[in-house]
C-alpha positions as CSV (number, residue, x, y, z in Angstrom):
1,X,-4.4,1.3,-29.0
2,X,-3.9,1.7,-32.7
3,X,-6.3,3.8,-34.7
4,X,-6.9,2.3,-38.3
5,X,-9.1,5.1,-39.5
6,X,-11.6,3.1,-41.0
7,X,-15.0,2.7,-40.2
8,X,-17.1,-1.0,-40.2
9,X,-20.3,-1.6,-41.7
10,X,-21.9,0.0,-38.6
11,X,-20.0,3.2,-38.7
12,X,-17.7,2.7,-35.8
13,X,-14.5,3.6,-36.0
14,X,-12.1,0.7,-36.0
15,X,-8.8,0.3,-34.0
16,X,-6.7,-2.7,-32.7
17,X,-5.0,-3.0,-28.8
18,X,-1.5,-4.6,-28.0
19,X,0.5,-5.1,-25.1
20,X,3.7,-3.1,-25.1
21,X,6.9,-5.1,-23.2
22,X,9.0,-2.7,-21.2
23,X,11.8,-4.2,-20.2
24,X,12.9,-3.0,-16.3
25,X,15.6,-5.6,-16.0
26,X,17.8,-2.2,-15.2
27,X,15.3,0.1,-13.3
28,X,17.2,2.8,-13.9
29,X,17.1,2.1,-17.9
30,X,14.0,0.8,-18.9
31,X,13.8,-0.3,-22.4
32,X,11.1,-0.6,-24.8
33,X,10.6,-3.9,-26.0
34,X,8.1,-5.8,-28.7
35,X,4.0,-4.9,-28.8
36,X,1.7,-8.2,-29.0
37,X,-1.6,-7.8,-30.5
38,X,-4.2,-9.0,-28.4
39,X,-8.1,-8.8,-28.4
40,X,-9.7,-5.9,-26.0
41,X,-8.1,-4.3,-23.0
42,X,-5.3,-6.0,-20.8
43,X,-6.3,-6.6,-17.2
44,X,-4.6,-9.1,-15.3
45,X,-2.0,-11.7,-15.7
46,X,-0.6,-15.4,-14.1
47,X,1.6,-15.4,-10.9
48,X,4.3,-16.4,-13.9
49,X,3.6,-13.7,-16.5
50,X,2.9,-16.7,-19.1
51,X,-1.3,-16.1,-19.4
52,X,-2.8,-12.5,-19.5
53,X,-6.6,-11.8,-19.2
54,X,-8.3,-9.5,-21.4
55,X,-11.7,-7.7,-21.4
56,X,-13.4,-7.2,-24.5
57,X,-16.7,-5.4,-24.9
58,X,-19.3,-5.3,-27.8
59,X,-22.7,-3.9,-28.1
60,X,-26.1,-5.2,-29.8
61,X,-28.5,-3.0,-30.9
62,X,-31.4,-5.2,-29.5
63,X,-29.8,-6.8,-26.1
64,X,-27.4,-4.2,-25.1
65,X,-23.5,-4.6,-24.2
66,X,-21.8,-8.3,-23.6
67,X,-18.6,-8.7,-22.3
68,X,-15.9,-11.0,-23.3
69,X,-13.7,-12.2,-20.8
70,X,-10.1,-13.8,-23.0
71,X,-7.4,-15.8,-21.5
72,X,-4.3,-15.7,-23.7
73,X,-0.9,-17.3,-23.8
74,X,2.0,-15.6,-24.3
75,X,4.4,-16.5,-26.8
76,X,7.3,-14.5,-28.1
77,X,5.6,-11.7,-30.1
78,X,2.6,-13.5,-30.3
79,X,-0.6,-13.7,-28.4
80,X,-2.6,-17.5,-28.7
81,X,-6.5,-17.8,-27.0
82,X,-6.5,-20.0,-25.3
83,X,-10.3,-19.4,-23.9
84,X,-13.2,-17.1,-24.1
85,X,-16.2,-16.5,-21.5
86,X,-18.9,-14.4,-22.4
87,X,-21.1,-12.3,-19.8
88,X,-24.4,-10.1,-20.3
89,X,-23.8,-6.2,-19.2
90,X,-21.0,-3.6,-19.3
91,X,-18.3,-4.4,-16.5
92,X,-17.0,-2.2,-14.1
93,X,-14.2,-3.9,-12.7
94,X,-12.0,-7.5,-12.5
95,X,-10.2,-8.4,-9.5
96,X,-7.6,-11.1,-9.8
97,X,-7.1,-13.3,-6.3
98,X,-6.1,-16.7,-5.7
99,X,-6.7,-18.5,-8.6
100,X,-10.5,-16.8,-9.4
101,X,-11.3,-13.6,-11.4
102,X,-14.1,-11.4,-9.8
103,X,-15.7,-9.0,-12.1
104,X,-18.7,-6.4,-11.5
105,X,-21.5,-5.7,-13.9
106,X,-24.2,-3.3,-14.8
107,X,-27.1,-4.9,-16.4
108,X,-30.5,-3.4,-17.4
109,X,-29.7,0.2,-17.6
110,X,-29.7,-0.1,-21.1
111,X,-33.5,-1.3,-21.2
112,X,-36.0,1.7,-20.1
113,X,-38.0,-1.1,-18.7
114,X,-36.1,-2.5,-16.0
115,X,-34.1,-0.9,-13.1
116,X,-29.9,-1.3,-13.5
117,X,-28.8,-3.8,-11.4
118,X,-25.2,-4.5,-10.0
119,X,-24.0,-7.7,-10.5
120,X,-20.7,-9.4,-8.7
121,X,-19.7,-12.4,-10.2
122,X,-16.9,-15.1,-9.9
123,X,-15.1,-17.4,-12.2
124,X,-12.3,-19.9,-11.2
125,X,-9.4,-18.9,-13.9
126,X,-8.9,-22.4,-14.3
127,X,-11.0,-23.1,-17.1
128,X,-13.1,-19.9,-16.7
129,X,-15.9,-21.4,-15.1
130,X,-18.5,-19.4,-13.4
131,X,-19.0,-20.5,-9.4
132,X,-21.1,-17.4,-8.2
133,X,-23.3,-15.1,-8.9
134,X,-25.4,-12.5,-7.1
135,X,-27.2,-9.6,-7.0
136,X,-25.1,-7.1,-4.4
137,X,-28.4,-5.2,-3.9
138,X,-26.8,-1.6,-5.4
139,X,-28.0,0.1,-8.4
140,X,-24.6,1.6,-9.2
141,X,-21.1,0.1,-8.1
142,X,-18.0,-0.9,-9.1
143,X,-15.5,-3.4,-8.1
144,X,-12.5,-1.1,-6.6
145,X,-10.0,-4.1,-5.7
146,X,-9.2,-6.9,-3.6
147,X,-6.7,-7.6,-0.5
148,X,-5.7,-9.2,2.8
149,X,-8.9,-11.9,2.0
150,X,-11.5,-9.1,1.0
151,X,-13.0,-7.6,-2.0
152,X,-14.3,-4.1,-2.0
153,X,-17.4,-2.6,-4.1
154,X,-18.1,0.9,-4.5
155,X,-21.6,2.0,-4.1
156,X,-22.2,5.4,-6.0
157,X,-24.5,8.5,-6.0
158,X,-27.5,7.9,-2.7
159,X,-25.6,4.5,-2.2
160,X,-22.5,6.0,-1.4
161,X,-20.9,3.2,-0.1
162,X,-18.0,0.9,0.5
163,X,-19.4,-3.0,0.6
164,X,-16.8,-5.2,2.0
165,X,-16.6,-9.0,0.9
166,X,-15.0,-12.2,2.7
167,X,-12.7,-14.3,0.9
168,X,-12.5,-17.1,2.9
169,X,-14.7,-19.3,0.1
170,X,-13.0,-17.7,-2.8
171,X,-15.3,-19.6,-5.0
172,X,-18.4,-17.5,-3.2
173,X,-17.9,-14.2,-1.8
174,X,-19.7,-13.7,1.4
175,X,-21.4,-10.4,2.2
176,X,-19.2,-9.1,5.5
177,X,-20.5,-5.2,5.9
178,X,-21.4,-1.8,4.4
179,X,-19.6,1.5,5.1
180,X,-21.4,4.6,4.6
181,X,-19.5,7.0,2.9
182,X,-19.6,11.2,1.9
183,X,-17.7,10.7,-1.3
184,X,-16.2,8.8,-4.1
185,X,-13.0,6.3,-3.5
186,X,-10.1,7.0,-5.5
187,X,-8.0,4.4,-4.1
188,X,-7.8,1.6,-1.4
189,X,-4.4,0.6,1.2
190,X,-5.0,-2.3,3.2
191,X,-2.7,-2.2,6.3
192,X,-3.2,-5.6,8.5
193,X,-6.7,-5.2,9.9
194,X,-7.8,-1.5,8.7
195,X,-8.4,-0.4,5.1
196,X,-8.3,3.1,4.2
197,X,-10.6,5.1,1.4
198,X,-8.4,7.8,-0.3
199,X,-11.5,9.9,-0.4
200,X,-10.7,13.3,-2.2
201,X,-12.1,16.2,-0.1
202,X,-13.5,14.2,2.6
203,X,-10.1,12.7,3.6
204,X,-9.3,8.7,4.2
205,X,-11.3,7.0,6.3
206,X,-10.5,3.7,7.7
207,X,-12.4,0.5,8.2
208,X,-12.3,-2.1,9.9
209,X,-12.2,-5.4,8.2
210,X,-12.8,-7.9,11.1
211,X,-15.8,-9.8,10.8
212,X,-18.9,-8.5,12.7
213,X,-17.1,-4.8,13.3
214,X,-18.3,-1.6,12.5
């Protein structure tokens, strides 16, 4: 991120983001390498390194926070958009899996008149089309990764929870179980059939991500 010390007509500060190439061709000698400007935050990129996702978000005074979703194409020292998708709410997390992009949003916290609500949704990376979207029935969450055919959402505060999703339809996560938990995940290892919570405090506890277990 690049501060550029001047303010817009709103007053907020203005700044731009780039990607920075490190080259690790020699791991033992990594070298710094050309920055490529590039609109919001890097995310995610193609099994081939060509395409990078980015997430961009703006506010409205009226409706709140939108989100841009931006697929770009490398080139060289250069950065070309290829495609944009837009989303309503503030994300808190994109997962990248086999070939679709799931990302996690809060929407309505921002309106005293409605109740937040958490919302998981899935776009084939394709040509950023939307294939699913639903409510995951949590106030609070965020979307903490994805392995081994499963994505994981993290319930917070009296939803304490980890809320485990089957990938077998990528294009439409299916609701596979809740795990009650006593504090917040800091990280997630999938090892065959168990994941474990790096949990702080209250340890790692593991999970079982068969269908139908507890």
């Amino acid at each position: 991120y690049e501060d550029l010390g001047v303010y817009d007509a709103r007053g907020y500060r203005m700044g731009r983001y780039f990607l920075k190439r490190i080259d690790i061709s020699d791991p033992d000698s990594p070298r710094s390498r050309s920055r490529v400007s590039i609109p919001g935050v890097y995310f995610g990129k193609s099994a081939d390194g060509r395409v990078i996702y980015t997430v961009e978000v703006t506010w409205d005074e009226r409706l709140g926070p939108s989100t841009r979703i931006h697929e770009l194409e490398l080139n060289g020292t250069t950065a070309t958009l290829v495609r944009t998708h837009t989303f309503p709410g503030y994300p808190e997390g994109q997962v990248i899996n086999d070939g679709y992009l799931y990302l996690l949003f809060w929407r309505g916290w921002y309106d005293y008149g409605y109740q937040n609500q958490a919302i998981l949704e899935t776009v084939r990376l394709s040509d950023l089309t939307t294939t699913n979207t639903q409510n995951i029935g949590a106030s609070w969450a965020s979307l903490r990764g994805g392995s081994n055919g499963k994505l994981f959402v993290q319930g917070y505060w009296a939803e304490s929870s980890l809320l485990t999703y089957d990938l077998t339809n990528p294009a439409n996560p299916a609701y596979q179980s809740t795990t009650r938990l006593d504090g917040w995940i800091t990280d997630i290892f999938v090892d065959g059939q168990y994941a474990y919570l790096v949990s702080g405090q209250y340890g790692a506890p593991r999970v079982d991500l068969n269908p139908g277990s507890n």
